[in-house]
C-alpha positions as CSV (number, residue, x, y, z in Angstrom):
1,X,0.0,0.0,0.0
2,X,2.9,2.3,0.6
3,X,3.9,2.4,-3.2
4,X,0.8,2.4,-4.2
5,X,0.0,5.7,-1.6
6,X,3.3,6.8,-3.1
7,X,1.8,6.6,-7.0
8,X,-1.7,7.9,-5.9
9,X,0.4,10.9,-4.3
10,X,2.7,11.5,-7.5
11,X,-0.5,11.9,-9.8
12,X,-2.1,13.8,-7.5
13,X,1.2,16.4,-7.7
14,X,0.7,16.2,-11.6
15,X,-3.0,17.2,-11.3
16,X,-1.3,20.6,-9.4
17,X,1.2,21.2,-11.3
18,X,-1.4,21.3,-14.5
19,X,-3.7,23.5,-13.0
20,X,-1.4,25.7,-11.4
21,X,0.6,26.2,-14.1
22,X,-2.2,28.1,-16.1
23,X,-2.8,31.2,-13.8
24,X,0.6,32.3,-13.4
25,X,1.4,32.4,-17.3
26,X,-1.6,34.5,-18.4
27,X,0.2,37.7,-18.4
28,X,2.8,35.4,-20.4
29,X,0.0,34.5,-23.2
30,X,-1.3,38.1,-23.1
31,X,1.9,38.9,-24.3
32,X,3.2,36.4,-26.9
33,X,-0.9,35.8,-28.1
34,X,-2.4,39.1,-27.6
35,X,-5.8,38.4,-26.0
36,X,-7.3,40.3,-23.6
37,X,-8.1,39.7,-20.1
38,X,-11.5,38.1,-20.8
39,X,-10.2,36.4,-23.8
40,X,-7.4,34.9,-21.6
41,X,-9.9,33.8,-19.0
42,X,-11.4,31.4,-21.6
43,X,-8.4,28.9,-21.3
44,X,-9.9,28.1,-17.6
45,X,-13.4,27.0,-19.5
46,X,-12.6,25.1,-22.1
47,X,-10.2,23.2,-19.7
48,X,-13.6,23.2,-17.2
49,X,-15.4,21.9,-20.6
50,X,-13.0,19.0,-20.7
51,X,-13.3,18.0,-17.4
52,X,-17.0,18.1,-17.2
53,X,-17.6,15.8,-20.0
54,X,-14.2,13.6,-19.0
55,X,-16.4,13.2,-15.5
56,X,-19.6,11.9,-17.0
57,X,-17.9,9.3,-18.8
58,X,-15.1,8.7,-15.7
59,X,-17.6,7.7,-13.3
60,X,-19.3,5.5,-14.6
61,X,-16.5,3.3,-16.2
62,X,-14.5,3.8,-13.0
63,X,-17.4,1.3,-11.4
64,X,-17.6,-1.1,-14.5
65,X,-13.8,-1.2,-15.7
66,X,-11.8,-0.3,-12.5
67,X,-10.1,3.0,-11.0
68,X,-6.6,2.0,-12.7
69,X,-7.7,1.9,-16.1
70,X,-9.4,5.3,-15.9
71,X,-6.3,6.7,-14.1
72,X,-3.9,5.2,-16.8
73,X,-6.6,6.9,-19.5
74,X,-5.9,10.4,-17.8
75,X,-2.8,10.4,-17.4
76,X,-2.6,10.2,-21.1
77,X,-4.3,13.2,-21.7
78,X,-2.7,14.8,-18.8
79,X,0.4,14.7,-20.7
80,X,-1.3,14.9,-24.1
81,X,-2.8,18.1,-23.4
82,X,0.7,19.4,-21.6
83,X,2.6,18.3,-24.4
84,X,0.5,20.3,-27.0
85,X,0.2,22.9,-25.1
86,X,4.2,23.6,-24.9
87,X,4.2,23.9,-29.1
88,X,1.3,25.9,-29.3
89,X,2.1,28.6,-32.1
90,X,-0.8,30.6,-31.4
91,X,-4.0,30.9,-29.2
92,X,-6.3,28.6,-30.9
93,X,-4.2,25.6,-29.9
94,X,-3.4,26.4,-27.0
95,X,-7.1,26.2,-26.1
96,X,-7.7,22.9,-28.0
97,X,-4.6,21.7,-26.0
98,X,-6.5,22.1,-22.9
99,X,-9.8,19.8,-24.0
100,X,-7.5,16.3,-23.4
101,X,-5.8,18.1,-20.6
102,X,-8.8,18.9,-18.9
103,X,-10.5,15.6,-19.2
104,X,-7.4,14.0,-18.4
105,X,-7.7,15.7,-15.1
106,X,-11.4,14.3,-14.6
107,X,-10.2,10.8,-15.2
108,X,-7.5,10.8,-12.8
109,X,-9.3,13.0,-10.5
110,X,-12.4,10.6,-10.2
111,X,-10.2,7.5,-10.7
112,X,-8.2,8.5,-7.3
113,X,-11.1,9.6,-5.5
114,X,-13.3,6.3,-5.5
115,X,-9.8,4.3,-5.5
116,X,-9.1,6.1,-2.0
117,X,-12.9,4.8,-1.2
118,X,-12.3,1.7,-1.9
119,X,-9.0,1.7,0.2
120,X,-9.8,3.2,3.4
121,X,-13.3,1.8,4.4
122,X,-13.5,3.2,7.8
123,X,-15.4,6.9,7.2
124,X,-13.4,8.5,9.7
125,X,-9.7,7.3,8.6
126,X,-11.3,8.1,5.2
127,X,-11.6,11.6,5.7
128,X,-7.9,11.8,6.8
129,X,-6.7,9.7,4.2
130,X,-8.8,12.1,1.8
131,X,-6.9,15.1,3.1
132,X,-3.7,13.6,3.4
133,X,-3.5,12.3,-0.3
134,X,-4.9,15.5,-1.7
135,X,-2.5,17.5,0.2
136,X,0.0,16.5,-2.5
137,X,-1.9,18.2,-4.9
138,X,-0.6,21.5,-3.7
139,X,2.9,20.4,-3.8
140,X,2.0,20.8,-7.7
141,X,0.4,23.5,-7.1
142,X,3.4,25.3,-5.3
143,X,6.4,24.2,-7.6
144,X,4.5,24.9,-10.9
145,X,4.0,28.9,-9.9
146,X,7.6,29.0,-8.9
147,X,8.8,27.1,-11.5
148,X,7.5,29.6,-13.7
149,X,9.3,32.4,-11.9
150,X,12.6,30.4,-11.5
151,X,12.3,29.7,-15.2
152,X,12.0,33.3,-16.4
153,X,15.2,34.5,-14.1
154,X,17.3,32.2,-16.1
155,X,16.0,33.5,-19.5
156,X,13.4,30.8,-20.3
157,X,10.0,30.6,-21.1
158,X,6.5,29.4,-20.2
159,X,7.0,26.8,-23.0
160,X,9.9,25.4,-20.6
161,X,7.9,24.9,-17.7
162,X,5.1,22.9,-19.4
163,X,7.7,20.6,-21.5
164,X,8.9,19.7,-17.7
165,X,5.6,19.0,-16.4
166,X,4.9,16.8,-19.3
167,X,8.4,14.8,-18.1
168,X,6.9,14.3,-14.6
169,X,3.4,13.0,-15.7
170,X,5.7,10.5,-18.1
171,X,7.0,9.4,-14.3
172,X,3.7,8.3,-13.5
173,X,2.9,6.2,-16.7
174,X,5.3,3.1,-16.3
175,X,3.4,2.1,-13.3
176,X,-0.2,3.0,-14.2
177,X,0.2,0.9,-17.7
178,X,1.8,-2.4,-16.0
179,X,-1.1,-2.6,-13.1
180,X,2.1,-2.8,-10.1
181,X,1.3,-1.8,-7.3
182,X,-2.2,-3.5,-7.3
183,X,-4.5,-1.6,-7.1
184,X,-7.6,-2.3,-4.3
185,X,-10.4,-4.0,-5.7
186,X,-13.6,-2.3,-5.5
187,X,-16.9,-4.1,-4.5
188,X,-18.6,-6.8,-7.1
189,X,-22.2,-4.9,-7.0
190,X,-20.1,-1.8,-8.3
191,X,-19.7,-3.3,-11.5
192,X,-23.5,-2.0,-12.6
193,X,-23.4,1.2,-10.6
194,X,-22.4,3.0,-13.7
195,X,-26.3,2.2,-14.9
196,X,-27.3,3.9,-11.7
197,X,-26.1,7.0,-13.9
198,X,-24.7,10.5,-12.2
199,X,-28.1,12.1,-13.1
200,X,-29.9,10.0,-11.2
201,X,-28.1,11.2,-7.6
202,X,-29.4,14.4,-8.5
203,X,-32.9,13.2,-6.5
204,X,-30.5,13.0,-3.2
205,X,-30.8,16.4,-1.5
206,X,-27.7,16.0,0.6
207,X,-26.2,14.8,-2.5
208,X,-27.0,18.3,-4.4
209,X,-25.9,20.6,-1.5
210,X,-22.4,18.5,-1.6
211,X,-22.3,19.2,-5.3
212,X,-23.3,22.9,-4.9
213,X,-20.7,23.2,-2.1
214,X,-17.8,21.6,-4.0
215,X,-18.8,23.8,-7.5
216,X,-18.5,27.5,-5.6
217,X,-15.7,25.9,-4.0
218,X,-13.9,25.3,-7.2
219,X,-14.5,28.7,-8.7
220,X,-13.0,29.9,-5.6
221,X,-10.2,27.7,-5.9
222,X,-9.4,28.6,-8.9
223,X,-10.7,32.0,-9.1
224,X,-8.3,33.5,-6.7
225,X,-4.9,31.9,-7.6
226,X,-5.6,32.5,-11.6
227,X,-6.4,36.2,-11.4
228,X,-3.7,36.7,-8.5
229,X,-0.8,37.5,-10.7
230,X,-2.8,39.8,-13.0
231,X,-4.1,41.0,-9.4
232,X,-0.7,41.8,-8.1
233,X,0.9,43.2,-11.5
234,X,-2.0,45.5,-12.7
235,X,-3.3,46.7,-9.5
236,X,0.1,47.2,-7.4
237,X,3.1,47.3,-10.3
238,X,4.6,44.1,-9.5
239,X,7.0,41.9,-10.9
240,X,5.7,38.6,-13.1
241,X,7.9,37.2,-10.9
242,X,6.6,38.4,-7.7
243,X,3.1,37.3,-9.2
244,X,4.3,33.8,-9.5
245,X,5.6,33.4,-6.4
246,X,2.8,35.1,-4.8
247,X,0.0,32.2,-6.5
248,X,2.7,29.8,-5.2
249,X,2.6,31.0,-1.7
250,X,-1.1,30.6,-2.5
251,X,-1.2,27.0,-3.3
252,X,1.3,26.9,-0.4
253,X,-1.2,27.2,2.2
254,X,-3.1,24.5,0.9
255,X,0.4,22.2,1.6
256,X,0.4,23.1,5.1
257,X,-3.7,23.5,5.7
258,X,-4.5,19.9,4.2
259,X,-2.6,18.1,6.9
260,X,-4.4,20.2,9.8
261,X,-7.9,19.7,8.2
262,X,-6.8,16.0,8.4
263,X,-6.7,16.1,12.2
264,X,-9.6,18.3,12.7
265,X,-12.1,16.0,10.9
266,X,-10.5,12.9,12.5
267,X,-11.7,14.5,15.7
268,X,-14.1,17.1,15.1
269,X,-17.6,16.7,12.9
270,X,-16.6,17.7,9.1
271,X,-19.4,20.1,9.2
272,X,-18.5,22.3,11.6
273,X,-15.0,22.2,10.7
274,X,-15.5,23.5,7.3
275,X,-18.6,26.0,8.5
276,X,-16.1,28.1,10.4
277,X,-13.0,28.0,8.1
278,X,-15.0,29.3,5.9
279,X,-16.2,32.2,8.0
280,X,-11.9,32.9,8.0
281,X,-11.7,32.3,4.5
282,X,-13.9,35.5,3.9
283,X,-11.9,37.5,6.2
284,X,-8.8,37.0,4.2
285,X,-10.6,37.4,1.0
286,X,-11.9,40.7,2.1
287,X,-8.4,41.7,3.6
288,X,-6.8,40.7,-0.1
289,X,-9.2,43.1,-1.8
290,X,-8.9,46.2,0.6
291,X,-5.1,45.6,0.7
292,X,-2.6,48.9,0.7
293,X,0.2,46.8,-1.0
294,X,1.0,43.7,-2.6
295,X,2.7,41.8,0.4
296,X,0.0,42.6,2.2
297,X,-2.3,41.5,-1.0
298,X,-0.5,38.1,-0.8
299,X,-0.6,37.2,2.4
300,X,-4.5,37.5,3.0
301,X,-4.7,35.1,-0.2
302,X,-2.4,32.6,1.6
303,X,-4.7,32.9,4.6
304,X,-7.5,32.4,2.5
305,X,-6.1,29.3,0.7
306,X,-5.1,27.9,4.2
307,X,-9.1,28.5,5.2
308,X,-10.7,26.7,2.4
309,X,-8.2,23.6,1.5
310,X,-10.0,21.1,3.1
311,X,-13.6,21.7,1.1
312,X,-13.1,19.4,-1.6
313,X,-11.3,16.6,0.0
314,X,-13.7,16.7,3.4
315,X,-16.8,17.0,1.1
316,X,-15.8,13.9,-0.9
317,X,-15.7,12.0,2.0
318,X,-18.9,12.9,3.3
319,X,-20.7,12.1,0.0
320,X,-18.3,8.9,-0.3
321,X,-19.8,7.8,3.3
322,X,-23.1,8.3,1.8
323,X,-23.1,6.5,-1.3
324,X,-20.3,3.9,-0.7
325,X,-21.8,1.6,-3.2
326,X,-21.5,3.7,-5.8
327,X,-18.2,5.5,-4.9
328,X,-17.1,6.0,-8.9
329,X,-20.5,8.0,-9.7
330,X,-20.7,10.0,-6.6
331,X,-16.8,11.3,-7.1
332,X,-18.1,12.0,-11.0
333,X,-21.3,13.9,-9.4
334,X,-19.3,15.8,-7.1
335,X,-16.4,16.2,-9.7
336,X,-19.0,17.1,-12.3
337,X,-20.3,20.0,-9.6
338,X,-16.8,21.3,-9.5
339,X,-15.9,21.4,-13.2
340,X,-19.0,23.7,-13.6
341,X,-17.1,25.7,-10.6
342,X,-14.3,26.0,-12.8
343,X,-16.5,26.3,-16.4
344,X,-17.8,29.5,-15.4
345,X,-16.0,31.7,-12.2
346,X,-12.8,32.2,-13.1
347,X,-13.6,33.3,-16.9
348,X,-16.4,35.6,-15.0
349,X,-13.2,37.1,-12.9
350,X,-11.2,38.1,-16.0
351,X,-15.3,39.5,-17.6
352,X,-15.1,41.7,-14.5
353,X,-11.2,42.7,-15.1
354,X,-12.0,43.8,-17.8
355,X,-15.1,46.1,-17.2
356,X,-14.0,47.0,-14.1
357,X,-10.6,46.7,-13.0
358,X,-8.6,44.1,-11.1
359,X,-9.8,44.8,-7.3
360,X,-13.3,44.1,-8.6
361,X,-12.3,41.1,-9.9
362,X,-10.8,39.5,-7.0
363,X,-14.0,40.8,-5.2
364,X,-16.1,38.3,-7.6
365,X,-13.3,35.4,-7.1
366,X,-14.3,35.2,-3.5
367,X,-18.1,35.8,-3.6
368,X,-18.9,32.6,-3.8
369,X,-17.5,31.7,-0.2
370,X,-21.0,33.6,1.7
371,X,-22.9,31.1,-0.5
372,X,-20.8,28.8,0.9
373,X,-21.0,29.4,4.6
374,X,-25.0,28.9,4.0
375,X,-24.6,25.2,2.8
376,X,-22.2,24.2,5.1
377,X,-24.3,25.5,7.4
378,X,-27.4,23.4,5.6
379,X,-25.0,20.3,6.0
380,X,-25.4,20.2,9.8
381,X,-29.2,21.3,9.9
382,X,-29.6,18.8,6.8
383,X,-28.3,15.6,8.9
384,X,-25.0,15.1,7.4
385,X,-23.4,16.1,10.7
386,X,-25.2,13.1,12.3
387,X,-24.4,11.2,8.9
388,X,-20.8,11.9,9.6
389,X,-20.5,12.0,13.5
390,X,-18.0,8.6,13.3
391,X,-15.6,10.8,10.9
């Protein structure tokens, strides 16, 4: 299990360093494309495109096929989409690159979700283990940003980073396409819970208020750290450099918060736990738009990243408790809910950039989060903090 732990954790860095990557090198394809702020925003939805319809079809085959095949298939397009992406020669591909990228992501993404599900059966070890194995995601998430930065000291470009990115997914595929480690077997019934359909889940209330929580959570997530360079350059003159490192402090606070939300929903109800991070995670948000400067700027988004890192994780588990059964089509629901997160917020933050200014903007990235205070609110009046009391 410890190789295979060590594998799980290793694609999980790749999903960060794909997504992370993005934000950082807009003001990089403003300048070598020449789109606008809004036109650059797009890149975020058709990758959200890909991974919404990668998720419908992920799901489902996850429960009939098995979680390694479905992982193996993304990390194709993981480093299909990367790979395409480095020799773009103008805009247009560079968005097409990020349709297999983006469903790439949704295949490993669900894949490693229900195969953690079908590891760690206990629903309060669960929850840890959920935190703990998506807290390598931000190790992606950290190096890509600075990456980025460290590459454009030494004279190179954004092409650079993405070639090397496309080298570490490679890592991942030796192991993925010979089946060693095994991986955990998932329950025989499973097989035909891809004709239970993702659509049909939609009847479970508790089911939809997960969804809904994990989509605002998404454009959040994404939101803030993609328009946080642009943020720090337009609003307070700083460096691209200073802008990279900035998102990678960013993503750094979900490196250190993961670990922590692990031991508070080991020991405290999920629920509550999330409820009043999020009340901090507005806080910062607020502090990052009223900022004087950009340190000050940065460090309220690091607060805020620390505040809402364990959403998605904690919020899989719970649904994962629920439908056990069907572990690949809840993680495609729930996955699905968050792709839509990404689909539209983020492009809406660069709409607003445009029209009016970058302080707006990072206004509308962290709207979402007093929407989200109400259902994780709803979670505990709803039951799930019952549901959930042996996490």
């Amino acid at each position: 299990m410890r190789a295979l732990y060590a594998l799980w954790a290793l694609l999980f860095v790749c999903l960060g360093l794909c997504i992370a990557v993005l934000g950082p090198s807009i003001p990089a394809f403003r300048d070598e494309f020449g789109v606008s702020l809004a036109g650059a925003g797009v890149l975020f939805t058709v990758h959200s495109c890909g991974y919404l319809g990668g998720v419908l079809v992920a799901g489902p085959l996850a429960d009939r096929r098995g979680r390694r095949l479905v992982a193996a298939i993304g990390a194709v397009g993981l480093l299909v989409g990367t790979a395409l992406a480095a020799l773009a020669p103008g805009w247009g591909w560079f968005l097409g690159a990020m349709v297999p990228s983006g469903i790439g992501f949704a295949f490993t993404d669900v894949a490693l979700n229900a195969a953690i599900g079908d590891a760690v059966t206990d629903a309060r070890r669960r929850a840890a283990a959920m935190n703990l194995l998506h807290g390598a995601f931000p190790l992606g998430t950290l190096v890509a940003p600075a990456a980025l930065a460290v590459a454009w000291q030494l004279g190179a470009t954004w092409r650079h980073a993405f070639v090397a990115i496309a080298g570490v997914i490679a890592l991942a595929l030796p192991a993925l396409l010979v089946g060693r480690p095994r991986w955990p077997a998932h329950a025989p019934h499973e097989a035909d819970s891809g004709g239970l359909g993702v659509l049909r889940l939609l009847r479970e209330p508790r089911l939809v208020r997960l969804a809904a929580l994990q989509g605002l959570y998404v454009g959040v997530e994404l939101g803030i750290p993609g328009w946080l360079a642009t943020y720090l350059i337009d609003g307070f003159g700083a460096s691209v450099g200073v802008g990279a490192i900035a998102t990678s402090a960013y993503w750094g606070g979900f490196l250190a918060g993961r670990p922590a939300v692990a031991w508070l929903t080991h020991r405290y109800e999920p629920g509550r736990v999330v409820f009043r991070l999020l009340i901090l995670a507005v806080a910062a948000a607020a502090a990052g738009v009223i900022a004087p400067g950009p340190t000050w700027a940065a460090a309220a988004y690091v607060v805020a990243g620390v505040a809402i890192c364990g959403v998605f994780p904690t919020v899989m588990a719970v649904a994962l408790h629920d439908r056990p059964r069907d572990s690949g089509a809840v993680a495609a629901l729930i996955t699905a809910a968050a792709s839509l997160g990404g689909l539209t917020w983020p492009w809406l933050v660069g709409a607003v950039a445009d029209g009016a200014g970058v302080r707006a903007a990072m206004a509308t990235a962290g709207a979402p989060l007093l929407a989200m205070i109400a259902l994780a609110r709803s979670m505990d009046s709803a039951g799930v903090a019952q549901d959930a009391d042996t996490l």
